[in-house]
SESE-369384 format. One record per residue: x, y, z of N, C-alpha, C, O in turn; residue in one letter. Coordinates in steps of 0.05 Angstrom, whole numbers, plus 32768, in hexadecimal, padded with zeros to 4 digits. Each point is the difference from the previous one (the first is absolute). Layout:
# residues N
XYZXYZXYZXYZa;...
This chain:
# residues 336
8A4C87A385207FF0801780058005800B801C7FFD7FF28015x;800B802C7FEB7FFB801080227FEF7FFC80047FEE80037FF0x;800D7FF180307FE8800080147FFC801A80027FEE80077FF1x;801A800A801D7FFD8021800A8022800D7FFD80177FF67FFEx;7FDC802980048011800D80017FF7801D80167FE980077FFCx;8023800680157FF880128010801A80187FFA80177FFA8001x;7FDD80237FFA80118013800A7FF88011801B7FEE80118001x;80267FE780177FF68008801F8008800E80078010800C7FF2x;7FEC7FFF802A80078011801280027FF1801B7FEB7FF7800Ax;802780077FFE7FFC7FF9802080128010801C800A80177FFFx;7FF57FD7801980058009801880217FEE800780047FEA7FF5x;8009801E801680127FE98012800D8011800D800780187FFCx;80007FD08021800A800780188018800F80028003800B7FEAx;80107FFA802780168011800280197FEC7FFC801780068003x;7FE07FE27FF780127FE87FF27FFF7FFD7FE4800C7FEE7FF5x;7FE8802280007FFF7FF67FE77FE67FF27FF67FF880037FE9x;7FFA7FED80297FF57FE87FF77FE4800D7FFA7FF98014800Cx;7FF57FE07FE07FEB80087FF47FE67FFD80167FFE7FEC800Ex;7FF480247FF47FE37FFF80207FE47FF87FEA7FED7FF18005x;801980217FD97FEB7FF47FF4800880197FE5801280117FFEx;7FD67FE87FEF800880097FE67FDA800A7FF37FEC7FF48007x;8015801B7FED7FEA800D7FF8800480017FDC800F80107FF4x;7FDB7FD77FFE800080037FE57FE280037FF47FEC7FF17FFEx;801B80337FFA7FE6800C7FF67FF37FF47FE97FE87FFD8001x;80287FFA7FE57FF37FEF7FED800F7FE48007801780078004x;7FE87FEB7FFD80057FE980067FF97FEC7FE37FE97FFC7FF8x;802E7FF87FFA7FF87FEF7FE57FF97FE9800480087FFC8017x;7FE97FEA7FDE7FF87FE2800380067FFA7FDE7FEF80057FEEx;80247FF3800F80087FEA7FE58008802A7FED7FF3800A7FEEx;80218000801D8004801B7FE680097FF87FE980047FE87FFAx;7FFE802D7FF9800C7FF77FE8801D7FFB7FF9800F8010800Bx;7FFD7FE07FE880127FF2800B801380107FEF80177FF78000x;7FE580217FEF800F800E7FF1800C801A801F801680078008x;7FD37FFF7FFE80018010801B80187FF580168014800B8009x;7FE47FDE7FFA80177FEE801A801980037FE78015800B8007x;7FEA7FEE7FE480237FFC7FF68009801F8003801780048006x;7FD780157FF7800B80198000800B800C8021801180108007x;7FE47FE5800080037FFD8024801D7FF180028012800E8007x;7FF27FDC7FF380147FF58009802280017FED80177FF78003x;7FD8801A7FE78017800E7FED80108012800F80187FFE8006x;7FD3801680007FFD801A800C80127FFA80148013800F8001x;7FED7FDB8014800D8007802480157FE77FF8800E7FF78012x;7FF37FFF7FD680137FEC7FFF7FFF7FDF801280127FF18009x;7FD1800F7FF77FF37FE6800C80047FE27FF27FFB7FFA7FE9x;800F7FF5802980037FEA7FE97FD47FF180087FEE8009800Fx;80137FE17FDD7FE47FFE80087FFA7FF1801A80147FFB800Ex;7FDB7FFE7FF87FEE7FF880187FF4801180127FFB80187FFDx;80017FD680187FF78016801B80128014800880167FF98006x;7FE380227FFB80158011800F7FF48013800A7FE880017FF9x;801E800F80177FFB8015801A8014800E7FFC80157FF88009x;7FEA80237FE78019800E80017FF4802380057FF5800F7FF0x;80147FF68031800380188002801480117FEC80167FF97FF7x;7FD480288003800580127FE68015801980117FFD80048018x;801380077FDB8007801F80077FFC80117FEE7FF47FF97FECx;8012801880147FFA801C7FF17FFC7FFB7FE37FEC80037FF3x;80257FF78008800E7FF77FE17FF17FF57FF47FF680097FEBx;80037FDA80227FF37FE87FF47FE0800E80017FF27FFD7FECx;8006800E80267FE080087FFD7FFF800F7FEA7FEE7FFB7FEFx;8025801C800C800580187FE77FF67FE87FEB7FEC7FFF7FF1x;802A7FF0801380017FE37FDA7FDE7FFC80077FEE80097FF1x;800D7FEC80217FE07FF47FFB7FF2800C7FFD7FED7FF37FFAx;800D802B80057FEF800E7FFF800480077FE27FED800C7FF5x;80237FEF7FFF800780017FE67FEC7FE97FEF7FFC7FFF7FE8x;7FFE7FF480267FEF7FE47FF17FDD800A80047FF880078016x;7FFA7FFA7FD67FEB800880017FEA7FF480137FF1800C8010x;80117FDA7FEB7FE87FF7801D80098003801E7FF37FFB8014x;802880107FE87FFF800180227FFD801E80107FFE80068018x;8003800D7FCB8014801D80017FF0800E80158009800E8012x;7FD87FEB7FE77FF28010801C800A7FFD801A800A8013800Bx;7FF57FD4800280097FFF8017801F7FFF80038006800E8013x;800F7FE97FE2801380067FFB800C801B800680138004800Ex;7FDD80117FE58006801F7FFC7FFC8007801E800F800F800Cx;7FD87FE480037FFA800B801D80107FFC80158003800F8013x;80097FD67FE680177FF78011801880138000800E7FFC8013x;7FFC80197FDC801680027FF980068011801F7FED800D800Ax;80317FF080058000801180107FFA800080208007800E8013x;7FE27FD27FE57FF87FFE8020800D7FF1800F80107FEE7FF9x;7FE9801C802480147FFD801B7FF97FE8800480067FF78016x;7FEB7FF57FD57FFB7FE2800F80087FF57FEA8002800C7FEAx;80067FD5801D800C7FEF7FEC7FF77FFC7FEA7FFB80187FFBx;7FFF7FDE7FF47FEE7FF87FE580167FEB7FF5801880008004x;7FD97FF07FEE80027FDE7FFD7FF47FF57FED7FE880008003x;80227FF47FE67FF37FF07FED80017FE6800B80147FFA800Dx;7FD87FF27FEE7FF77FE87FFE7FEF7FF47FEE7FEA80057FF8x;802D7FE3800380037FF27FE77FED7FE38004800F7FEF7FF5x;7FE1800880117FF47FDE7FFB80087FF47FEC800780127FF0x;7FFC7FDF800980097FEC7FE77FF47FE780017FF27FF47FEEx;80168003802D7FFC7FE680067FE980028021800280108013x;7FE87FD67FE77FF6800F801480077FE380187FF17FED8002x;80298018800D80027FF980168003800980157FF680178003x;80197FDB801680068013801D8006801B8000801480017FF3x;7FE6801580157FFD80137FFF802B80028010800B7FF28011x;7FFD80217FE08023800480128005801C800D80168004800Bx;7FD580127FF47FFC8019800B7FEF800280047FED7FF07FFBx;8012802D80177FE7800A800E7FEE80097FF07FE97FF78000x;802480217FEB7FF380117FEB7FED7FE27FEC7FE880017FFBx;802B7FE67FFC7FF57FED7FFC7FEA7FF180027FF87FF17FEFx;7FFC8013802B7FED7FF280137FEA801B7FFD7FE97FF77FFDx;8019802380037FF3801A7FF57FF47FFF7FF37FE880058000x;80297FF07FED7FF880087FDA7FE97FE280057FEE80057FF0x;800D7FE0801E7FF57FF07FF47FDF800680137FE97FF87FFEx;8026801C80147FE5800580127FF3801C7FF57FE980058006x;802180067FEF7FF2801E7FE87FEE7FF17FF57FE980008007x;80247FEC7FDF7FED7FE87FF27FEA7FFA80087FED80007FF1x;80137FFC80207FE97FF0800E7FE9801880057FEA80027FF7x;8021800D80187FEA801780077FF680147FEB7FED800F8001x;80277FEC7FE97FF8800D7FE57FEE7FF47FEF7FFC80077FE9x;7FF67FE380277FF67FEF7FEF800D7FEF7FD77FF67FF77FEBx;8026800E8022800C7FF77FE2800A7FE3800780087FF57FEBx;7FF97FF8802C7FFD7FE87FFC7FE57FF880187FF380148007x;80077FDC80017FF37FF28013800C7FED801B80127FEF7FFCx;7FE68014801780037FF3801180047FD97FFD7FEF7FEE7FFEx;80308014800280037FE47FF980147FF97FE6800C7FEB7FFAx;7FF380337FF9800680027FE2802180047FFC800E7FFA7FEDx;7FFA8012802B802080028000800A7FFC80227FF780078016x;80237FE57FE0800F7FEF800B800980278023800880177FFEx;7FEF7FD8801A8005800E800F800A7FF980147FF9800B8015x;80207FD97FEC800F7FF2800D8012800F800F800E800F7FF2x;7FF57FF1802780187FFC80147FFF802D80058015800C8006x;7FCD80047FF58002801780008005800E801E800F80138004x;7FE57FE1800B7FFF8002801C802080018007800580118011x;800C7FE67FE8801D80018006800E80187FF1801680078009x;7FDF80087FDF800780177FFD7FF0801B7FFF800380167FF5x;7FE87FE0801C7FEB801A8008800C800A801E7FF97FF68016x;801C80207FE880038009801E7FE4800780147FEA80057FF6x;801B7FFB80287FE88005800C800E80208008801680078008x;7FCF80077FF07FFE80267FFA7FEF801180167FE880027FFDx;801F8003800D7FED801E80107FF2800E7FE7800480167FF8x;7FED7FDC7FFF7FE880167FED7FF9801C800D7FF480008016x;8010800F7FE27FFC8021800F7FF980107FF280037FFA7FE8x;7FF3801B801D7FF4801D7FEB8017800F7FFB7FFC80177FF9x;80207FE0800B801580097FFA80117FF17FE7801580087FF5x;7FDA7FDE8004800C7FE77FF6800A7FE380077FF37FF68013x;801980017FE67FFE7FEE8003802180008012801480067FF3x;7FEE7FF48020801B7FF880177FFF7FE9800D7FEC7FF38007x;804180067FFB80007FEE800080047FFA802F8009800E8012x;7FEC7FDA7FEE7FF87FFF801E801D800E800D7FFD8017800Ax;80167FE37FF680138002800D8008801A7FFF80138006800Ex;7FDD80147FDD800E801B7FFF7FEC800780037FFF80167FF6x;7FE57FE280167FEE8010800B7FFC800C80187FEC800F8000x;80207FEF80148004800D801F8014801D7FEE7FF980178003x;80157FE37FF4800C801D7FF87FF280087FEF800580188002x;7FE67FE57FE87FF380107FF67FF3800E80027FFB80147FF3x;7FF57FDB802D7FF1800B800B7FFF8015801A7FEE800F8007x;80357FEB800680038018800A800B80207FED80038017800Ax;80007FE37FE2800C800A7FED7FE9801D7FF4800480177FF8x;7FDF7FD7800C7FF080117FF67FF3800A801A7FF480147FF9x;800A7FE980197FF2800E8016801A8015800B7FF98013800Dx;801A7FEA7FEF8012801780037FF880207FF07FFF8017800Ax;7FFC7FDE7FD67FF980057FF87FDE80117FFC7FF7800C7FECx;7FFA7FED80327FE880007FFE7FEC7FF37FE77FEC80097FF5x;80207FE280067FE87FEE7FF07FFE7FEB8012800C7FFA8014x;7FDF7FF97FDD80007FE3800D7FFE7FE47FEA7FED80007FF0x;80207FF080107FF97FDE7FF67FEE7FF680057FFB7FF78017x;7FF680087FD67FDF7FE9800A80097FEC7FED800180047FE8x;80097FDC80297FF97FE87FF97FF37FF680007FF87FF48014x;7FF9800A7FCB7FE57FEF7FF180037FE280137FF67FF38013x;8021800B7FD97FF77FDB800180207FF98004800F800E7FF3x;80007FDB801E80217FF37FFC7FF97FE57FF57FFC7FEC800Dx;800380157FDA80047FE27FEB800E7FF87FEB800F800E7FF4x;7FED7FE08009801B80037FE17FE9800A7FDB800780047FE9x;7FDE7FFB80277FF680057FEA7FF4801980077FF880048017x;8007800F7FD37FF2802180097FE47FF97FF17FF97FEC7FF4x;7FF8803180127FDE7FFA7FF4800180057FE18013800D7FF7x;7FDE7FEA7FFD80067FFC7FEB7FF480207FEF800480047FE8x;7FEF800E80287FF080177FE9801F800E800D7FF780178000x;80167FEB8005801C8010800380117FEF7FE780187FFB8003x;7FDD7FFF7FEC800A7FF17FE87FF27FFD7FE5800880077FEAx;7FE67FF0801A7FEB7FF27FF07FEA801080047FFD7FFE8019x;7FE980187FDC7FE87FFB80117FEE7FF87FE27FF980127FF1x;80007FD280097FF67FFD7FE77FDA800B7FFC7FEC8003800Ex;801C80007FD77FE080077FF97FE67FF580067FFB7FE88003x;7FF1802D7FFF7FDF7FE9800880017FF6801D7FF07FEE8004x;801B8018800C80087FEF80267FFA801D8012800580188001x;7FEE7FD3800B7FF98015801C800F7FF780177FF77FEB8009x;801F801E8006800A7FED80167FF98012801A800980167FFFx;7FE87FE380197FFC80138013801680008010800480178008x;800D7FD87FFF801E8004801380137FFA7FEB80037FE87FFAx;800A802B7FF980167FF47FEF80197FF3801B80117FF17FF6x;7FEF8010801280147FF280167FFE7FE4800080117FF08007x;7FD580097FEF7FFA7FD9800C80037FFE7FD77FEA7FF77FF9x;8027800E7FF07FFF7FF77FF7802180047FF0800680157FF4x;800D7FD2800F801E7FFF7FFF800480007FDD7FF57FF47FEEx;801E801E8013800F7FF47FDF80077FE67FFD800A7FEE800Dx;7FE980187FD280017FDE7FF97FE57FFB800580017FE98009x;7FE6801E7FF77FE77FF780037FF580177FDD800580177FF6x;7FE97FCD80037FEE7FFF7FF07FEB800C7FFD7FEE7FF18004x;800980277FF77FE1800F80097FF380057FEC800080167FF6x;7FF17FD17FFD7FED7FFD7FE57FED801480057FF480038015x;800B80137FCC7FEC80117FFD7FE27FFF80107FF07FED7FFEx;800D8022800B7FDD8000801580067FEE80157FEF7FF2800Bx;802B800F7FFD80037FF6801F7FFA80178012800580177FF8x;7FF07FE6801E7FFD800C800D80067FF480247FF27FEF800Bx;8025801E800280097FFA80187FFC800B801C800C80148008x;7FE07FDD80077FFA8013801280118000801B80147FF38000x;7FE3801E801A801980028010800F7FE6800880187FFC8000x;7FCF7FF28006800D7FE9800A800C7FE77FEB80087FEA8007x;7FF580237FDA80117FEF7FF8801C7FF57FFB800E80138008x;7FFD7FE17FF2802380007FF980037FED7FEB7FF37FEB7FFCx;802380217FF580037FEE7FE4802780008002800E80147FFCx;7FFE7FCB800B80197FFE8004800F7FFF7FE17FF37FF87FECx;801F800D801380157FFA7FE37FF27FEE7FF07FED7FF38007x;801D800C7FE37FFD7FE37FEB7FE07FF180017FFA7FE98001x;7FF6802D7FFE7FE17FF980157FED80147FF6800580188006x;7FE77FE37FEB7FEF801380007FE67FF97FF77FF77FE98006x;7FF6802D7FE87FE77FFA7FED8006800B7FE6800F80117FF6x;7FDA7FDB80017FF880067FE67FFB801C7FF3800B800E7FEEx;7FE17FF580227FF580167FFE7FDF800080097FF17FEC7FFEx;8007802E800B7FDA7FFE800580047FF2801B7FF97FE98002x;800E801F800A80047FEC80277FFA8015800F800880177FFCx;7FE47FE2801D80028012801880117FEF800D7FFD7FE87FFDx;80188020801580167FF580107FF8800C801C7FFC80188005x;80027FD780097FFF80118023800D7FDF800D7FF87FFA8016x;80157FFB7FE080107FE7800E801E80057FF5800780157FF5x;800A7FD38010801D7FFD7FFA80057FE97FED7FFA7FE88002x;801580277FE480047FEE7FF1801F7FFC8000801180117FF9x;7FF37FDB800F80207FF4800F80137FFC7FE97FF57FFC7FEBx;801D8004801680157FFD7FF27FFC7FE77FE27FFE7FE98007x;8001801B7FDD7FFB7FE97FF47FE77FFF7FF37FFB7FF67FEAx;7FEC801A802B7FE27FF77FF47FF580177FF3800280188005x;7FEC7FD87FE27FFF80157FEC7FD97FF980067FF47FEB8006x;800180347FF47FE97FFA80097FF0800B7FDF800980107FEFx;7FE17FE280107FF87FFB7FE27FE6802080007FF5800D8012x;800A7FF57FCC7FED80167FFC7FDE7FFF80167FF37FEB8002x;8009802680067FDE7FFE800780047FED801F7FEB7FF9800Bx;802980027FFE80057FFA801E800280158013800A80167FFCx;7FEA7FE1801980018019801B80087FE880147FF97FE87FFEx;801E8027801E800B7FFD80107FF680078017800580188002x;7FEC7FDE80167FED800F801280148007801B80147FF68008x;7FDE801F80008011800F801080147FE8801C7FF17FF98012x;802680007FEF80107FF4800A80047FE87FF7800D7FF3800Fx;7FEA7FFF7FD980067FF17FFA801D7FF37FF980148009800Cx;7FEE7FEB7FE9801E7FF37FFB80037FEA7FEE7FF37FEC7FFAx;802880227FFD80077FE17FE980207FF380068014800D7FF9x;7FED7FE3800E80107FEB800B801E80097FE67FFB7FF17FEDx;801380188010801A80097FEB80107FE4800B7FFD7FF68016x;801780027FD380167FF4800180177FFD800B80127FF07FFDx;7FE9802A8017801A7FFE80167FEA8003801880087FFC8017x;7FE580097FE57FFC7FF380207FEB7FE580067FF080028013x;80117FF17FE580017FE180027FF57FEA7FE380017FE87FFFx;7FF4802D7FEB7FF67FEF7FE480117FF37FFE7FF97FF07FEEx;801E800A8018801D7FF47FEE7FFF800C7FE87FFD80187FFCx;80097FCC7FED7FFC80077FE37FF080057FED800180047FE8x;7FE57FF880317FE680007FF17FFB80217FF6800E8010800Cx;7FE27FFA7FE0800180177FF67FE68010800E7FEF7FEF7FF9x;8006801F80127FEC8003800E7FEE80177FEB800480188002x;7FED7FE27FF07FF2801A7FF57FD87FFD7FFB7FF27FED7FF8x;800A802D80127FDE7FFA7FF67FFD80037FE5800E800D7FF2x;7FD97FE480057FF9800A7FE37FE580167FFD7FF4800F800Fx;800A7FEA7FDB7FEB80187FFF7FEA800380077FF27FEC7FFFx;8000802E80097FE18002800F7FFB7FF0801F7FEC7FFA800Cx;802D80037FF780007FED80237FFF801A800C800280177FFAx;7FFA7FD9801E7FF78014801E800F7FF280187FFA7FE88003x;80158020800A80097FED80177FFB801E8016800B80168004x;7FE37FDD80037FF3800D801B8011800E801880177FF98004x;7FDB802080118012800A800F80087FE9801A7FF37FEF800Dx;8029801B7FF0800C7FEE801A80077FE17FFA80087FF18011x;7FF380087FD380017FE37FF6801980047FFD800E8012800Ax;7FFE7FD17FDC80157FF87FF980067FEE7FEF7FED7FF07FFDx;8024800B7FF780077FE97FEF801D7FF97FF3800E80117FF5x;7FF97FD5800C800E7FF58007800F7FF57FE680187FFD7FFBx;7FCD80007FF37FFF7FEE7FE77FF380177FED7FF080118007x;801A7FEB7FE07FFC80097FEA7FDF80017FF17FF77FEE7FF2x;7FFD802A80157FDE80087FFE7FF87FFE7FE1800C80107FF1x;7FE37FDF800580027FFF7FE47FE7801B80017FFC800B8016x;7FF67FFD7FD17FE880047FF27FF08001801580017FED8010x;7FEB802D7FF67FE6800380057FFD7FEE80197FEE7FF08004x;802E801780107FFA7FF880137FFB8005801D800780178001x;7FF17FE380167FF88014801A800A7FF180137FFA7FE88001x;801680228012800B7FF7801A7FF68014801A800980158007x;7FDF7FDC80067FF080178011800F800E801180197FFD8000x;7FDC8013800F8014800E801A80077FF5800D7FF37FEC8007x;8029801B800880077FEA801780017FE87FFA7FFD7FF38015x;80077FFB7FD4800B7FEC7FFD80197FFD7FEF800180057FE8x;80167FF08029801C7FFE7FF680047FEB7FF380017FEE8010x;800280097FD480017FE87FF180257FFB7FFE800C80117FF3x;7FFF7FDE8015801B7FF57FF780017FE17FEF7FED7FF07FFCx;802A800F7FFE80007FE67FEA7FF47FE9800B7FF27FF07FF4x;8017800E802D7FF37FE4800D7FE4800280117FFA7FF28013x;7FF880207FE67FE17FFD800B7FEA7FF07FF37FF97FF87FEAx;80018006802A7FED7FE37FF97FEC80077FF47FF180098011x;80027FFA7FD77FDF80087FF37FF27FF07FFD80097FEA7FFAx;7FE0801A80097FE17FEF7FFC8000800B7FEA800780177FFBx;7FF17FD47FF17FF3800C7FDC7FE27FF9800B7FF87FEE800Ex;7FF7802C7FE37FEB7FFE7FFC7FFA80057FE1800E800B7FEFx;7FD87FE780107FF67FF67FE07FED802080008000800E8014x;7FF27FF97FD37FEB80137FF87FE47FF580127FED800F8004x;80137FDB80057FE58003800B80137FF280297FFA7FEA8009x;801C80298007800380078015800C7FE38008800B7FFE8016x;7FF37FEB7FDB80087FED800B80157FF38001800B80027FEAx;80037FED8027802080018003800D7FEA7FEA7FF37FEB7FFCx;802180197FF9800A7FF17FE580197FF5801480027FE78000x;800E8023800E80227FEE800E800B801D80097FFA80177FF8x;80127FE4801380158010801380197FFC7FEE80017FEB7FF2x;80148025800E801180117FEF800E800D800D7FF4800B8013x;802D7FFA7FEB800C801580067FFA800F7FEA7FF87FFB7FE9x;80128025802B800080147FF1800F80027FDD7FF680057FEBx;801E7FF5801980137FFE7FED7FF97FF57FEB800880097FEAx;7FE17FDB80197FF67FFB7FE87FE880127FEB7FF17FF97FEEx;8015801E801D7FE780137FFA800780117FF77FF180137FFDx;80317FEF7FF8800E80177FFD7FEF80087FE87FF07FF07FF7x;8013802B7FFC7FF880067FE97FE67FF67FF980057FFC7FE8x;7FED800180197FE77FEA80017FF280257FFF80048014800Dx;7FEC7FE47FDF7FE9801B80027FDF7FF780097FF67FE98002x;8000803180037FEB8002800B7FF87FF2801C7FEA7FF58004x;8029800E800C7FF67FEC80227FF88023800D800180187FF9x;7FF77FD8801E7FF78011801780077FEB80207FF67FEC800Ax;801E80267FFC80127FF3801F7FF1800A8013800080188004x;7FF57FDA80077FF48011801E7FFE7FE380167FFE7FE87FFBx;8005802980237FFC7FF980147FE47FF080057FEE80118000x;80097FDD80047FF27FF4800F7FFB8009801A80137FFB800Fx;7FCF801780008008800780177FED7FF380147FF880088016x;80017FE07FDB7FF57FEB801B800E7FE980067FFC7FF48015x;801C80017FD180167FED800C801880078007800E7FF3800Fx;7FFD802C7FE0801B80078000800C7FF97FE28015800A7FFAx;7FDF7FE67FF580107FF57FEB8001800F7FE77FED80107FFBx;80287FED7FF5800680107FEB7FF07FFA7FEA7FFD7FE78002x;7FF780227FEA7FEE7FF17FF4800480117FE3800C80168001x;7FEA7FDE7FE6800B80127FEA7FE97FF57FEA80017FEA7FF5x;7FEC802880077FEC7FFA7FF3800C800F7FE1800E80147FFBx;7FE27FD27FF2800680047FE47FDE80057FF37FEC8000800Ex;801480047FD67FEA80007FEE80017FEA7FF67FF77FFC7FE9x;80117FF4802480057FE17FE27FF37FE680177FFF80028018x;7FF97FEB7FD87FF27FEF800580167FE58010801980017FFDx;7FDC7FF0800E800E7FF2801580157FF27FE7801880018000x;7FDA7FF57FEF80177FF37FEC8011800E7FF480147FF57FF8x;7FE5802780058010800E7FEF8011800A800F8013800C7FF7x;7FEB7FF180228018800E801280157FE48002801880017FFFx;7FD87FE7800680157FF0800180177FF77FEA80157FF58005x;7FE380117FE8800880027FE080168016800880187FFA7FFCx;7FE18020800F801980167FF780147FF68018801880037FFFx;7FDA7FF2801680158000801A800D7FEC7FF780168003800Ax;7FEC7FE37FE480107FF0800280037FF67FE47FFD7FE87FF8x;800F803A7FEF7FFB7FF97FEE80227FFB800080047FEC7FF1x;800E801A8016801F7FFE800880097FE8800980147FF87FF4x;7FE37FFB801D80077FE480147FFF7FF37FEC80047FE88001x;
């Protein structure tokens, strides 16, 4: 079975080389009568492939009924256009490649986690994002004297290898107040709502039903009926979780200016200003306030219904439950 299939449009430098690729319908698993007419059509043998179109070949595809709309719009234009083929879902071997798996994602047609996004960073060039498009660093001093000669001017958004994602993607039901703090390749579950100070990195998102005013880091998926308080933070997989998977679950709250380190189960609260990582030390408290053992964090991963807060007459981390002294000792050491 095809993983995806994309018909694109993109940018590249005065080398040839691809800056980025734009796929308006974007497929997850097409129909596999569609991919054989595709690879009839341009004379593709099967697997993964990335094959820039010319004149000709767009004319043939537009000839095939599911593609003919956009196909037909392409015909003619001054920018490249590119089919991409998934088959197999490994290392990504192009740019347009690494595109098509970050469309997915923001199309809500896989999930964060759901397709293989190994070694992308090595074929994501770094771009002068501009209201002119997308340019490559090294031909931007001439572009930019190029247009003030001209009497215009270049305003550089953002220089990253990832652009914002509503210049791609802007999905249904989402409110985002800075589309700038939210990158392609992010997840934006229906009735999300993103305020200025939030950010949502690649491969990373919500469910859906979220107020966001924190950062959801690279990796962490935040569950239905969760809110993010204004500066908060979630610890992503490249900047220090390791392998651990970092995500809240549902109806949690992790407070403004907090954090977490470890994976937030169910109906849970991390007050303000307290940063939880895997090796912090917790006091368990029982339903009637009284202390059951001390605990790292980590043993608490996923664990629903706690409440993390500060102690502010000793300093100590403390994590009160609804469950009775035995019954907490039962779940804390139902594993060992």
């Amino acid at each position: 079975m095809t993983i995806a299939l994309g018909l694109g449009i993109g940018s590249k430098n005065g080398a040839g080389e691809w800056l980025e690729t734009f796929f308006p319908a974007p497929q997850f698993q097409p129909d596999s009568s569609l991919v054989a007419s595709i690879q009839e059509t341009l004379g593709l043998e099967s697997g993964n492939t990335t094959t820039e179109l010319n004149d000709e070949q767009i004319e043939e595809l537009a000839k095939i009924a599911a593609l003919s709309d956009i196909a037909s719009q392409m015909k003619g234009s001054k920018s490249p256009a590119v089919v991409v083929i998934i088959e197999e879902d490994g290392k990504a071997s192009s740019t347009p490649e690494v595109y098509l798996k970050l469309h997915l994602l923001s199309h809500r047609l896989v999930k964060p986690h759901g397709i293989n996004l190994d070694g992308i960073f090595g074929l994501l060039p770094n771009v002068a994002w501009t209201n002119k498009g997308p340019i490559d660093l090294s031909e931007l001093t001439a572009k930019q004297l190029e247009a003030r000669v001209a009497g215009e001017l270049i305003e550089v958004k953002s220089v990253d290898k990832f652009p914002q994602m509503t210049d791609y993607v802007v999905p249904g039901g989402v409110r985002i107040a800075d589309t700038a703090r939210v990158r392609l390749g992010a997840y934006i579950g229906e009735g999300t709502t993103i305020m200025h100070e939030g950010f949502v990195n690649f491969n990373a998102g919500t469910e859906g039903t979220s107020m966001i005013e924190g950062r959801i880091s690279a990796g962490v998926m935040v569950g239905k009926g969760s809110d993010l308080g204004g500066g908060c933070s979630t610890m992503g997989t490249l900047s220090g979780g390791g392998n651990i998977i970092i995500a809240v679950g549902e109806n949690s709250l992790i407070g403004a200016n907090a954090g977490i380190g470890i994976p937030l189960g169910d109906r849970c609260t991390v007050e303000s200003g307290l940063y939880i990582t895997a090796g912090t030390k917790v006091v368990m408290l029982d339903a009637e306030n009284q202390v059951v053992e001390t605990v790292k964090a980590r043993d608490l991963a996923n664990k629903a219904d706690l409440l993390f807060r500060r102690n502010s007459a000793n300093g100590r981390v403390e994590c009160l439950t609804n469950k009775t002294a035995i019954e907490l000792n039962e779940e804390l050491h139902a594993n060992n």
